[in-house]
C-alpha positions as MATLAB code, in Angstrom:
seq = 'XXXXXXXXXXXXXXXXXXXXXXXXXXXXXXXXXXXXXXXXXXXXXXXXXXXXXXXXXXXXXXXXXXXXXXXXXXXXXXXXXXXXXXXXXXXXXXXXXXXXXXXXXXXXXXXXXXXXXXXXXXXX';
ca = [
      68.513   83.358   81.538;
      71.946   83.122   81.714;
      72.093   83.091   85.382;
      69.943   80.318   85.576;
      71.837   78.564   83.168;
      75.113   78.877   85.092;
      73.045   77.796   88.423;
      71.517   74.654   87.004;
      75.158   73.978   85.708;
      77.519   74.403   88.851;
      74.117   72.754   90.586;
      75.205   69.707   88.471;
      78.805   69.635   88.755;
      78.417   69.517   92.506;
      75.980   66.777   92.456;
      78.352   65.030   90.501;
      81.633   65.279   91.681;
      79.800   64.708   95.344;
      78.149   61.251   93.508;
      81.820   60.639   92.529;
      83.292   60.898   96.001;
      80.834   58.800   97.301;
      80.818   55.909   95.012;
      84.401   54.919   95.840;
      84.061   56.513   99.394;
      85.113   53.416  101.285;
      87.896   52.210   99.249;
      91.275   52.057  100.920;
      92.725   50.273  104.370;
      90.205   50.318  107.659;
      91.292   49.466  110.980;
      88.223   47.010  112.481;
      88.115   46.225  116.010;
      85.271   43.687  117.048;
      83.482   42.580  119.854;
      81.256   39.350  120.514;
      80.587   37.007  122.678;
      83.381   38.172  125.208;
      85.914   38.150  122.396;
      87.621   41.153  121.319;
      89.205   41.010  117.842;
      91.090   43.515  115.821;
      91.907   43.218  112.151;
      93.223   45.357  109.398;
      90.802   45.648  105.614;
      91.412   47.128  102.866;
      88.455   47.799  100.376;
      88.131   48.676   96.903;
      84.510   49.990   96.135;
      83.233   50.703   92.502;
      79.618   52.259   92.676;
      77.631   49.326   95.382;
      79.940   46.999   94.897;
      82.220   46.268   97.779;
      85.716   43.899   97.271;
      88.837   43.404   99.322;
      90.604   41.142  102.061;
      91.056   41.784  105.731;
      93.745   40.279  108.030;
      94.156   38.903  111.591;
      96.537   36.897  113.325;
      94.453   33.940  111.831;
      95.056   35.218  108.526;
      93.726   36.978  105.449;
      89.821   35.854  104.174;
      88.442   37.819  100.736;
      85.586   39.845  101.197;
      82.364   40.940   99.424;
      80.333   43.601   99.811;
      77.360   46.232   98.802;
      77.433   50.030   99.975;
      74.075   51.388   99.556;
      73.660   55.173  100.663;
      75.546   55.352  104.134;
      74.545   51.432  104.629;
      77.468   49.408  104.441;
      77.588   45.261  104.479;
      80.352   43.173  103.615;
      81.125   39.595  104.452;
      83.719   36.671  104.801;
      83.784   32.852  105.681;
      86.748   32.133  108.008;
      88.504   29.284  109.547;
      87.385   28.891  113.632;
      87.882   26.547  116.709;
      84.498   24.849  115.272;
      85.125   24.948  111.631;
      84.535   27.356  108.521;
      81.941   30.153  109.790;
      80.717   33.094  107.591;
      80.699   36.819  109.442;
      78.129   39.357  108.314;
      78.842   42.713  109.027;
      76.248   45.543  108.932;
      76.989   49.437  109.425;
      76.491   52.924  108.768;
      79.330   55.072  107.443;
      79.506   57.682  109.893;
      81.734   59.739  108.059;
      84.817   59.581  105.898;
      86.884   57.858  108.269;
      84.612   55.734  110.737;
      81.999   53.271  110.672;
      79.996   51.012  113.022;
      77.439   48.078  113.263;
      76.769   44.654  114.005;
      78.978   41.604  113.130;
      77.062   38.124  113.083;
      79.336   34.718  113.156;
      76.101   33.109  111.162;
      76.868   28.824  112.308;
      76.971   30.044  115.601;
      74.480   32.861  115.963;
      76.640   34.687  117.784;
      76.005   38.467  117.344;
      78.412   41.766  118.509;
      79.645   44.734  117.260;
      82.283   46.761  114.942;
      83.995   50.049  114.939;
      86.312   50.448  111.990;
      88.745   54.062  111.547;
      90.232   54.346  108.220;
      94.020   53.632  108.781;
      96.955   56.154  107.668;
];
C-alpha cells in the first residue's frame, strides 16, 4: 500500500512540475527570421507566457509592434499589426514548438495575402 502510495505521489509531482515548465515554456527573448514573398526579415521577440496566454513585443529595423498570443499544447500563434510600404497590415504567425529553444511555421501578412515562413531560436 505504501508503495503505491509513494508511486501515485512522485507520479504527480512529475506531472506537475512538467505542467509547470510548460505553461511558461516560451517566455523569454526569440530570435525570428522570416521569409515571404522574396523578402527575408529578421527580428528579435521577447514573450511572456502565463498558461495559453501569449504577450510581448518584437523588434526590427522598422521598429517594435506588441504582440498577442495563445500556446496550446506544442501549437503556438501569436500576432501583430505593423506599419508597411502599403499601410498598417496584421501578421499571423502559426508554429509548432519543436523543442525548448526552436520553433517553426507559417507567417501570413493578412491585407496582402501574402504567405511564408518562420524559424525562431531562443536567443542567449
Amino acid at each position: 500500500m505504501m508503495k503505491n502510495l509513494t508511486f501515485s505521489f512522485l507520479a504527480l509531482v512529475t506531472a506537475a512540475v512538467a505542467y509547470a515548465a510548460d505553461a511558461e515554456g516560451l517566455s523569454g527573448k526569440w530570435s525570428v527570421h522570416t521569409s515571404a514573398a522574396g523578402r527575408e526579415n529578421d527580428q528579435t521577440c521577447e514573450f511572456a507566457q502565463k498558461g495559453a496566454d501569449l504577450t510581448g513585443n518584437c523588434k526590427s529595423q522598422r521598429g517594435t509592434v506588441n504582440v498577442t498570443g495563445k500556446v496550446d499544447g506544442k501549437k503556438v500563434t501569436w500576432t501583430y499589426k505593423s506599419e508597411s510600404e502599403g499601410g498598417m497590415v496584421t501578421v499571423v504567425f502559426n508554429g509548432t514548438s519543436e523543442s525548448a529553444t526552436k520553433m517553426s511555421g507559417t507567417v501570413l501578412a493578412v491585407e496582402y495575402s501574402v504567405e511564408g515562413e518562420f524559424s525562431a531560436t531562443r536567443a542567449n
